[in-house]
C-alpha positions as CSV (number, residue, x, y, z in Angstrom):
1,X,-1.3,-2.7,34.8
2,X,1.8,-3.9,33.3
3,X,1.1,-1.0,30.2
4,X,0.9,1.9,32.9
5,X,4.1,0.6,34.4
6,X,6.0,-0.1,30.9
7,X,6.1,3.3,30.0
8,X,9.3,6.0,31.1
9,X,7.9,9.2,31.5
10,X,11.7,10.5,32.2
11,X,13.4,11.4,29.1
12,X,16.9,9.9,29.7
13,X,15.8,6.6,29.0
14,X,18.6,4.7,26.5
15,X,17.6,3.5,22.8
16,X,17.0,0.0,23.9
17,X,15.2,0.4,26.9
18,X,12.7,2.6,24.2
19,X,12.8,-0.5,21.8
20,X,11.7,-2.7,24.7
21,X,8.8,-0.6,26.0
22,X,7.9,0.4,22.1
23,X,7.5,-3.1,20.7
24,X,6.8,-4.9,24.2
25,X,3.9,-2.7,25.0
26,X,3.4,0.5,22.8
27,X,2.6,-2.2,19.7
28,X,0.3,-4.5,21.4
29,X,-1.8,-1.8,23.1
30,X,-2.0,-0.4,19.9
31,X,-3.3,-3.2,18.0
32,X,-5.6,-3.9,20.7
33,X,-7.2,-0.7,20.9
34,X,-7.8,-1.1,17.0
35,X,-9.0,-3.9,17.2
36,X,-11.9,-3.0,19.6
37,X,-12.6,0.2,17.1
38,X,-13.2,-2.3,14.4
39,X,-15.3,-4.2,16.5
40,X,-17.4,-0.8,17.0
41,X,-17.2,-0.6,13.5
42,X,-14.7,2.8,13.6
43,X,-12.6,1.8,10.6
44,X,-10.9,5.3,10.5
45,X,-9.4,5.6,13.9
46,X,-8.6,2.0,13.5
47,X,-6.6,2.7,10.8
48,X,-4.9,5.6,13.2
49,X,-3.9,3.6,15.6
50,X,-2.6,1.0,13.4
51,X,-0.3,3.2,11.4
52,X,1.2,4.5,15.1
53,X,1.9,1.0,15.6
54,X,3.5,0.4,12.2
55,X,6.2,3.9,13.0
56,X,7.1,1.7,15.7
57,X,7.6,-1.6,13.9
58,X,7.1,-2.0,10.2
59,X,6.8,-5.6,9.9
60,X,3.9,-6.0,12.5
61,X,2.0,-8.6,11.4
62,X,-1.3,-7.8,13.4
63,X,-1.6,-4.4,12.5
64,X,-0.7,-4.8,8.4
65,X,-3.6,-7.9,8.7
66,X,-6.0,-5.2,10.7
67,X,-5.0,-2.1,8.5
68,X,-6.0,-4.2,5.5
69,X,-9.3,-5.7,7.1
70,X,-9.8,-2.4,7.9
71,X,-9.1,-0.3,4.3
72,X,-11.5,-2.8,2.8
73,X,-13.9,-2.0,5.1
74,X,-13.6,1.8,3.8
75,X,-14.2,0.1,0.1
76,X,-10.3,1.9,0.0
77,X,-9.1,-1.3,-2.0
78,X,-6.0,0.2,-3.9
79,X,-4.2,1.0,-0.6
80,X,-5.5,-2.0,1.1
């Protein structure tokens, strides 16, 4: 509930208030939805959603870890 109601739909929201909802809910949803993909064994749209959560924050421990995990899945070991 607290994803749904994170999110500003108006577009005069201020820099930080995007900052807050980006890395307080955008990331984590993110990473969590990978992480079920893996689990299904859908390394590609993993991957996706793990390099929308590294725009947001580039230093994202969760999703480097999971985009790795995933890339050697894909036997893709240069970029993992």
């Amino acid at each position: 509930m607290a994803a749904l109601c994170g999110f500003q739909f108006k577009k005069d929201i201020t820099k930080e208030q995007k900052d807050k909802v980006d890395n307080g809910l955008k990331v984590p949803i993110l990473n969590n939805m990978a992480l079920c993909l893996m689990q299904q064994r859908h390394f590609e749209r993993a991957v996706s959603m793990l390099d929308k959560a590294l725009e947001v924050n580039k230093q994202n421990e969760k999703a480097l870890i999971r985009k790795c995990q995933c890339l050697i899945e894909l036997v893709e070991y240069d970029k993992a």
